[in-house]
C-alpha positions as CSV (number, residue, x, y, z in Angstrom):
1,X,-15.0,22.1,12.6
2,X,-17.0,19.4,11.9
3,X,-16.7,15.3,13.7
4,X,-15.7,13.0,11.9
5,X,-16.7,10.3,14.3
6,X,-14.1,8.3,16.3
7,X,-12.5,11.1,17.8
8,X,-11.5,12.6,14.7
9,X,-12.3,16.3,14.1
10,X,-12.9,17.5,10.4
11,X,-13.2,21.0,8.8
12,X,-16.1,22.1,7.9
13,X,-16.2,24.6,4.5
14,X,-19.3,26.8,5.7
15,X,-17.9,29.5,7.4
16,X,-16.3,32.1,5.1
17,X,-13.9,33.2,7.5
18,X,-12.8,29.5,8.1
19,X,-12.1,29.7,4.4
20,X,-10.3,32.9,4.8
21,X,-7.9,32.0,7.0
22,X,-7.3,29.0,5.6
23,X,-6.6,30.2,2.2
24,X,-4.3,32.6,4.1
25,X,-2.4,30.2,5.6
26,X,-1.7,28.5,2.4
27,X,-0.6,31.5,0.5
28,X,1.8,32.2,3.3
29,X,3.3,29.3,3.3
30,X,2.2,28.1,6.9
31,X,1.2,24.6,7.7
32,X,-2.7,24.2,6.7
33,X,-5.0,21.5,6.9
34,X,-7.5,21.2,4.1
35,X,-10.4,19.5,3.5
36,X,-10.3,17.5,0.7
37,X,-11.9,14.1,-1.0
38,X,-9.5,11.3,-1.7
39,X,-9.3,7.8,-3.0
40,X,-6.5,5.6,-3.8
41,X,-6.1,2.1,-5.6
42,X,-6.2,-1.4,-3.4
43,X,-5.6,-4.7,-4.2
44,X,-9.2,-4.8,-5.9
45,X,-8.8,-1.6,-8.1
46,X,-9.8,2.2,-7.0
47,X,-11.4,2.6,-3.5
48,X,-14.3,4.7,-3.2
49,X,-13.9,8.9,-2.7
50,X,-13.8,9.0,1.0
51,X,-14.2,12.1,3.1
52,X,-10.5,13.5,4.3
53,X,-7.6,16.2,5.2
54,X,-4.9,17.1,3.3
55,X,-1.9,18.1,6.2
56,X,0.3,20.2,4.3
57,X,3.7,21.4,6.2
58,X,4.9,25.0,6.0
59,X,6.8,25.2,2.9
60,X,9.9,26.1,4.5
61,X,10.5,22.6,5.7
62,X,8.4,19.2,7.2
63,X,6.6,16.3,6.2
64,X,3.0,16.2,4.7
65,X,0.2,13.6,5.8
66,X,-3.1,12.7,4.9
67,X,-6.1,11.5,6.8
68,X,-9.7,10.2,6.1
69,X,-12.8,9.9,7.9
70,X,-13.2,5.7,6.9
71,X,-10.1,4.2,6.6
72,X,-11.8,0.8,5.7
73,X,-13.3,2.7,2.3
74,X,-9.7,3.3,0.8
75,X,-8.3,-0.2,1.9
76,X,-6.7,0.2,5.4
77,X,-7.5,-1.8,8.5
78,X,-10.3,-0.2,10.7
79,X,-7.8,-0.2,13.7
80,X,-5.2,1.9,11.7
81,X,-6.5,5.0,13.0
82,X,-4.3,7.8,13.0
83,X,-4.2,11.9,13.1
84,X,-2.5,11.0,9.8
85,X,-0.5,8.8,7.5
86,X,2.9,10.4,5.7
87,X,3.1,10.1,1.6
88,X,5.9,7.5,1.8
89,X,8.2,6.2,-1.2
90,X,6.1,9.1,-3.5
91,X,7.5,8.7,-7.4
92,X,5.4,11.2,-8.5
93,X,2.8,13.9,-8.0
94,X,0.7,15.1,-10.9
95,X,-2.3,16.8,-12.2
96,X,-5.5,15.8,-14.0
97,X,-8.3,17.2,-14.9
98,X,-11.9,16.3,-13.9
99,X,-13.1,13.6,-16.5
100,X,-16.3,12.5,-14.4
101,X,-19.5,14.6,-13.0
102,X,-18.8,12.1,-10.2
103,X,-15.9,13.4,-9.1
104,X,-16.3,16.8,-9.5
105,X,-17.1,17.6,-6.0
106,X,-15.5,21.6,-6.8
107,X,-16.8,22.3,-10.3
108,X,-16.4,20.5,-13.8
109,X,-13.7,22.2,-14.5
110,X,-11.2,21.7,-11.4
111,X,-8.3,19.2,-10.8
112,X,-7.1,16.6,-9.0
113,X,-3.9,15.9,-7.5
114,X,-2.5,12.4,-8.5
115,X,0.1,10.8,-5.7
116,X,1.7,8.0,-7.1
117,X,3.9,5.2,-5.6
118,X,5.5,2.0,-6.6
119,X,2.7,0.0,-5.0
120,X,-0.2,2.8,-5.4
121,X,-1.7,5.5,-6.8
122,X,-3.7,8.4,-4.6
123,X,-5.9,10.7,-5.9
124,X,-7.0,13.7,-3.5
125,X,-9.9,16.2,-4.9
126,X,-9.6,19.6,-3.3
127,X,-11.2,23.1,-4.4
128,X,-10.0,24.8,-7.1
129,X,-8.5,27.8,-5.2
130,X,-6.3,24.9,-3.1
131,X,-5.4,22.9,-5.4
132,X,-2.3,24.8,-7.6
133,X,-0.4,25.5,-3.9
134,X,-1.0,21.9,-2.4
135,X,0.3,20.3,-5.7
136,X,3.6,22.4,-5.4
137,X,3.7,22.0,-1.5
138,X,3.3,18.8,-1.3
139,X,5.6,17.7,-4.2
140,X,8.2,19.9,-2.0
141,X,7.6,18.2,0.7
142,X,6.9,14.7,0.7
143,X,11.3,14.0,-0.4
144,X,12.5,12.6,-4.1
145,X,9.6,13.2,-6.6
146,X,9.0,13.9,-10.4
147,X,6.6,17.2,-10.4
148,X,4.7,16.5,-13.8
């Protein structure tokens, strides 16, 4: 695992058993932490993609949460540190497709999972192999959602 600075531990994807596991994890069901880019709006338009985690709960029950490395580059006070911030008051969770060679951190032809809110809209970029069992994980677990 990589840091993250302040304390805060990140994964690093370079070791293939890391990956492994991981991707184990996640087909099992079992609470996995994935790396993952993510952005999401603020009161002057789209932050920038900021390094983070994607904390999914086992899909037999619990909440979900996300972290990121800066929370000043997605619109959150630098004291609001935290090992992770729960999807609250989610309306929806969908999927897009890569438009931009700037976002395609995993390949032109990957996806990105779309949170949305009343007052906000998330975007979180994971790899490709991820991304299909985080959307439905996390739509099961963050409470009342529309699964587009």
């Amino acid at each position: 695992m990589g840091n993250g600075g302040g304390g805060v531990r990140w994964p690093v994807l370079s070791s293939r058993r890391e990956r492994h596991d991981r991707q184990r994890r996640l087909d099992a069901g079992e609470p996995v932490e994935l790396a993952a880019r993510i952005r999401r709006t603020t009161t002057r338009g789209w932050g920038p993609w900021t390094d983070g985690a994607l904390l999914l709960a086992a899909r037999t029950g619990g909440k979900s949460r996300w972290r990121v490395a800066d929370p000043t580059a997605i619109g959150l006070a630098a004291d609001q540190t935290s090992d992770g911030w729960e999807f609250d008051d989610v309306e929806r969770v969908t999927l897009r497709d890569v438009r931009f060679r700037e976002e395609a951190f995993y390949g032109q032809g990957g996806s990105i999972i779309v949170v949305s809110t009343d007052r906000s809209t998330m975007e979180i970029a994971l790899p490709s192999a991820e991304t299909g069992e985080a959307l439905v994980r996390l739509a099961a677990t963050i409470g009342p959602h529309e699964l587009a």
